[in-house]
C-alpha positions as CSV (number, residue, x, y, z in Angstrom):
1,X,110.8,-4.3,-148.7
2,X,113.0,-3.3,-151.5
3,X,114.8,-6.5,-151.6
4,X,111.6,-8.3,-151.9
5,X,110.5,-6.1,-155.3
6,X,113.7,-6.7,-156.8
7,X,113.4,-10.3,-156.5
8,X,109.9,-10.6,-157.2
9,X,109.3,-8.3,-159.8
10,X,112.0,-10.3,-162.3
11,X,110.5,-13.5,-161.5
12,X,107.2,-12.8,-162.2
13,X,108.3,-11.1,-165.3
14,X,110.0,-14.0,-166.5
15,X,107.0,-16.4,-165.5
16,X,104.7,-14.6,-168.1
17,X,107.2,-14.1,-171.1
18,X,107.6,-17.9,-170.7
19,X,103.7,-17.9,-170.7
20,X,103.6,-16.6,-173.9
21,X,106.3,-18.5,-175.4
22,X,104.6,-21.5,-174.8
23,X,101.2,-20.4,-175.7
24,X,102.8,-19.7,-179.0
25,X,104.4,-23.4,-179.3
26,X,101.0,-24.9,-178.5
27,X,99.3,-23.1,-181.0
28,X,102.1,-22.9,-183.5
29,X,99.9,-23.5,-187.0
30,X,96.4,-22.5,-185.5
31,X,98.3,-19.0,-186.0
32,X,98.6,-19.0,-189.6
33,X,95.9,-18.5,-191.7
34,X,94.5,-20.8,-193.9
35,X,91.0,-21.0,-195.9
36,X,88.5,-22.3,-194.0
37,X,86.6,-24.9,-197.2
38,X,84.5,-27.6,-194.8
39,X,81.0,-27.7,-193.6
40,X,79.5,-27.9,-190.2
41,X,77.8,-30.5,-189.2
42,X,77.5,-30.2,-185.5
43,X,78.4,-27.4,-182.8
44,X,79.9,-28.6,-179.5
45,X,76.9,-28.3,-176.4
46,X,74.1,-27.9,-179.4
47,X,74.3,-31.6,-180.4
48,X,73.7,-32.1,-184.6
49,X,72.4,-29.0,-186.8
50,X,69.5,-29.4,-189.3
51,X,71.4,-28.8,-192.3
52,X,75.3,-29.0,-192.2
53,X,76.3,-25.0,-192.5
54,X,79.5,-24.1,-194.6
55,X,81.9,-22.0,-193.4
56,X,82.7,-18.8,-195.3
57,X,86.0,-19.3,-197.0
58,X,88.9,-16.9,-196.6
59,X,89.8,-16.6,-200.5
60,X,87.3,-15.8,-203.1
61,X,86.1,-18.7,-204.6
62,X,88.0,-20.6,-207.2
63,X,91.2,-18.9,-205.6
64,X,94.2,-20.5,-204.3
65,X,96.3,-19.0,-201.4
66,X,99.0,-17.8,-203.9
67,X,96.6,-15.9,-206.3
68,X,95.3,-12.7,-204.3
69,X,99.7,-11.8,-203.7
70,X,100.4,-12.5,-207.8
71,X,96.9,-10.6,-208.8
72,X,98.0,-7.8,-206.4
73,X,102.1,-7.3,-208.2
74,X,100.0,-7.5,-211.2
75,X,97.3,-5.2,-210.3
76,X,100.0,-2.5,-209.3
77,X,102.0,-3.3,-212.6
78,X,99.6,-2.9,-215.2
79,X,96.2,-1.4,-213.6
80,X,96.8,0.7,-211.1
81,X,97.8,3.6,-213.2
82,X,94.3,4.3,-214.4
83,X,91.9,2.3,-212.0
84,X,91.7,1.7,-208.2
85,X,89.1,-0.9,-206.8
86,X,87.0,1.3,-204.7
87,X,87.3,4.8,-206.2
88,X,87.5,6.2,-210.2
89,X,90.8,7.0,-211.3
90,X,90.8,7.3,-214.9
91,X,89.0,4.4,-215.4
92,X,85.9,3.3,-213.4
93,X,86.7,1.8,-210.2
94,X,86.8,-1.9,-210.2
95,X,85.1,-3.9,-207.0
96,X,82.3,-5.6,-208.1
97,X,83.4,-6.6,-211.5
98,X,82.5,-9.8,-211.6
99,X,79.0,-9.0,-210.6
100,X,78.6,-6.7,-213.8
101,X,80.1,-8.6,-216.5
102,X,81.0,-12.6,-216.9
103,X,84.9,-13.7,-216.3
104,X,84.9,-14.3,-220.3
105,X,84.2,-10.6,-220.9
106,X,86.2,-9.5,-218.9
107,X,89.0,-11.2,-220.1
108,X,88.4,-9.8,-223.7
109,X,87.8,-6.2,-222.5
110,X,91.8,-7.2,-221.0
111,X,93.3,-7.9,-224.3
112,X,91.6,-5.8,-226.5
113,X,89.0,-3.6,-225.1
114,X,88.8,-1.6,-228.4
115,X,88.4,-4.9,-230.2
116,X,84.8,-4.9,-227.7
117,X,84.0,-1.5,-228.7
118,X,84.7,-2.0,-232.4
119,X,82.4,-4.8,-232.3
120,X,79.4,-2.8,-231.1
121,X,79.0,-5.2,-227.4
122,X,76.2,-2.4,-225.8
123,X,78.3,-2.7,-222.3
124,X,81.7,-1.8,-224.1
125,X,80.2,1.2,-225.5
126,X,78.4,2.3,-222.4
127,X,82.2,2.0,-220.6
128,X,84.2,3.6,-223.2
129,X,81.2,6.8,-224.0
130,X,81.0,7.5,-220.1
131,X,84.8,7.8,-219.8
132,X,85.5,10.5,-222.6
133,X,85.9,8.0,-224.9
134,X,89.3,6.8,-223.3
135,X,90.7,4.0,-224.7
136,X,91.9,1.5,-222.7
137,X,95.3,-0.3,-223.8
138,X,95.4,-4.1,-224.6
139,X,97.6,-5.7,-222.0
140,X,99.1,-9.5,-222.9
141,X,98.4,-11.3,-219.8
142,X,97.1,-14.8,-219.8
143,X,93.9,-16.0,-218.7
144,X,95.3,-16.9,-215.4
145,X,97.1,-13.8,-214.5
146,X,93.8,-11.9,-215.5
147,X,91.9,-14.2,-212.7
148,X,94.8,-13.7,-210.3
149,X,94.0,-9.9,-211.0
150,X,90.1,-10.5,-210.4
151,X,91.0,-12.1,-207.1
152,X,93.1,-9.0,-205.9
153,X,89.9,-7.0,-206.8
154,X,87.7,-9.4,-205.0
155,X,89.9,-9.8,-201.8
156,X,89.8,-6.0,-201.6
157,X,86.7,-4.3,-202.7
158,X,83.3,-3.7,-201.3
159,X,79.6,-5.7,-201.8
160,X,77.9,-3.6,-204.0
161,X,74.5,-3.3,-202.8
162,X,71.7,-5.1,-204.4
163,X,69.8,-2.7,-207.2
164,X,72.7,-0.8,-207.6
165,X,73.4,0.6,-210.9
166,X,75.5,-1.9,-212.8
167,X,78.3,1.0,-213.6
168,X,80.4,1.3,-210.8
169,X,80.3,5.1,-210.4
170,X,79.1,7.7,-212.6
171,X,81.3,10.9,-212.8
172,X,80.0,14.3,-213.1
173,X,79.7,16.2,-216.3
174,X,81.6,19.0,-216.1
């Protein structure tokens, strides 16, 4: 009966590591991930939909599949010492950016955010007054790396609920 293990147990073994190995050949690229930018016209066994669906995309929109790994280098390299996207560092946190202020102000605020206060914008003001009056430095990155940073924040922060208050998070007087 031992005999029979020995021999059997090494065969089967090899069977299903060359099982996988060839499931991995046959799906070679379905492995890697790519953004998903069609629509839906049909589903196999339903026959045609009513109105061709589209398929949630894997980037945030206007992204491309470099974008999200430069915003993140820069994120690390010139943010990440006073914000974080989900939580108040210094600065407020970040996620949900883009649903508080348009790309072109925010793009402003990043070169010259005093420039914004200075020039009385209501929303500068509110930022700067609730954090002690900190003032953010101007940071030379072009328009591009800016949106490559938005991305990053995108990519990785949370939904804010609708009817939330359009400051990220509010931090306690001492």
């Amino acid at each position: 009966m031992k005999n029979l293990l020995e021999i059997i147990m090494p065969a089967s073994l090899a069977v299903v590591a060359g099982s996988i190995v060839v499931c991995l050949f046959t799906l070679g690229n379905h492995l890697t991930p790519e953004p998903v930018r069609e629509e839906v016209s049909s589903c196999a066994g339903m026959g045609p939909l009513p109105q061709p669906v589209k398929l949630i995309s894997a980037l945030p929109p206007g992204a491309e599949p470099g974008d999200i790994a430069a915003g993140d280098a820069l994120f690390k390299g010139n943010c990440a010492q006073c914000h974080a996207v989900n939580e108040v560092v210094v600065g407020p946190a970040l996620a949900g950016i883009t649903k508080r202020r348009p790309m072109p102000w925010i793009t402003a605020w990043v070169k010259n955010s005093s420039k914004l206060v200075a020039s009385g914008d209501e929303y500068a003001v509110k930022i700067f007054n609730q954090y002690q009056q900190q003032q953010m430095p101007s940071f030379h990155l072009s328009k591009k790396e800016i949106e490559q940073i938005i991305f990053y924040i995108e990519d990785n922060g949370y939904r804010p609920a609708i009817g939330t208050d359009d400051v990220a998070y509010t931090p306690p007087k001492p």
